[in-house]
N, C-alpha and C positions, 0 to 999 in steps of 0.2 A: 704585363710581364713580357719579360723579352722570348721570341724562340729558340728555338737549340741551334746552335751553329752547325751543329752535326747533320741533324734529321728535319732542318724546319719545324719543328713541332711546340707545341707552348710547352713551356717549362712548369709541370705544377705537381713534381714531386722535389723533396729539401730532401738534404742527406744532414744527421746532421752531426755525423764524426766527420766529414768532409765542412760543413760550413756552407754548402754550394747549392743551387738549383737545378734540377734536368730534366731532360724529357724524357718520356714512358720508356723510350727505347734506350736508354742510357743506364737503367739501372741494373745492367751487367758488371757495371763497372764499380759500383755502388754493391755487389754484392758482400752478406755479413756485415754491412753496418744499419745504422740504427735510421729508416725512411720514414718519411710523413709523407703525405700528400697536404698539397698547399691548402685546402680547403678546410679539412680537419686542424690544420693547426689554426687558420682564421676562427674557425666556430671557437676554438677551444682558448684563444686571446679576445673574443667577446664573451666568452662566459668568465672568462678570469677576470676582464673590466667590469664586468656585473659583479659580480662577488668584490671586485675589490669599493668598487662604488658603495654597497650593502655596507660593510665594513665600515668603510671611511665614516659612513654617516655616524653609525653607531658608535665607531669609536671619537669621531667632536660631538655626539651626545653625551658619551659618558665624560670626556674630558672638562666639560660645561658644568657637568656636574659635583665634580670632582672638582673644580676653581670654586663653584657657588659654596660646596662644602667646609673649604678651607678658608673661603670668605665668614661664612657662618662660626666657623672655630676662631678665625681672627678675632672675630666681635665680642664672642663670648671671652676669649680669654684677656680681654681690652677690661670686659664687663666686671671679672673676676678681678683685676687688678686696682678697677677705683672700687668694688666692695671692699676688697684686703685696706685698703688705704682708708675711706671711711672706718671699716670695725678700728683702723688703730687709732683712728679722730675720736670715736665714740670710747676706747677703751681709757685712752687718756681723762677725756670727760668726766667718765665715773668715777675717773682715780683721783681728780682735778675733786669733786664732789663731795665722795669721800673723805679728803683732808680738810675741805672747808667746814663738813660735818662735823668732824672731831675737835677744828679749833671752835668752830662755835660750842661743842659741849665741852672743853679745857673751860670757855671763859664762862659756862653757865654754872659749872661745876664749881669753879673760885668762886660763885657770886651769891651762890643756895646759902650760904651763913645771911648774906647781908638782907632780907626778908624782902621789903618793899618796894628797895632801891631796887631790887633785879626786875619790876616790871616795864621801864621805860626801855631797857636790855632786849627783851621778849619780844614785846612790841615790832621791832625794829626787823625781827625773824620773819620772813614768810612763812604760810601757813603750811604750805606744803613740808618746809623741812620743820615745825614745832614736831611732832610727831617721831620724826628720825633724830633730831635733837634729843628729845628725851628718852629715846629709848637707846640712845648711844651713851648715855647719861648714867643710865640707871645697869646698865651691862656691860660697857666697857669701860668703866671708869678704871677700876683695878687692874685690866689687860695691858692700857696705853701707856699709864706709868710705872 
């Protein structure tokens, strides 16, 4: 710090409606406004970079958090989107299923008069849908037409 031009003396009180530095014997001049000494306000701008440091960290902790969060919700709502897409693969499927079921019971249903001929028909049925065949057979016959 410079001295006072006044008094030689080091400068280490701040006025600070003035903006200015002076020395001890200058603050006549300085009276009714707002003084520090230059040391207190040092202590008091290493305590505010400590706290601001403290801070800082916490808050690119929390921010890190908060990016990995909205990472996690990207994913998930990525996730949600090929499930939605699959259920409507899957719902067509059954719907796809469904109509094959019913035409195969229209043609088994035409075929119940002709006896023997219908087992080469049958045959031809996987086993899994004999079962859904006949009981579309025997319950919806009257509904579908």
């Amino acid at each position: 710090m410079e001295d006072c031009i006044y008094h030689n003396l080091e400068q280490k009180m701040v006025c600070l409606n003035c903006n200015t530095f002076f020395c001890i014997e200058c603050t006549s001049q300085h009276r009714n406004h707002c003084i520090h000494h230059v040391d207190s306000i040092r202590e008091f701008l290493e305590n505010n970079h400590l706290i601001n440091n403290y801070y800082l960290r916490k808050a690119n902790a929390l921010h890190t958090e908060v990016l990995t969060g909205m990472d996690n919700l990207r994913d998930l709502i990525t996730e949600n989107l090929h499930l939605r897409e699959m259920g409507h693969v899957i719902n067509e499927m059954t719907r796809f299923s469904t109509l094959e079921c019913q035409v195969i019971s229209y043609q088994i249903d035409d075929n119940i008069g002709l006896g023997n001929d219908m087992f080469p028909f049958i045959a031809i049925i996987p086993q899994s849908y004999r079962k859904i065949v006949y009981i579309n057979s025997l319950h919806s016959y009257n509904n579908i037409r």
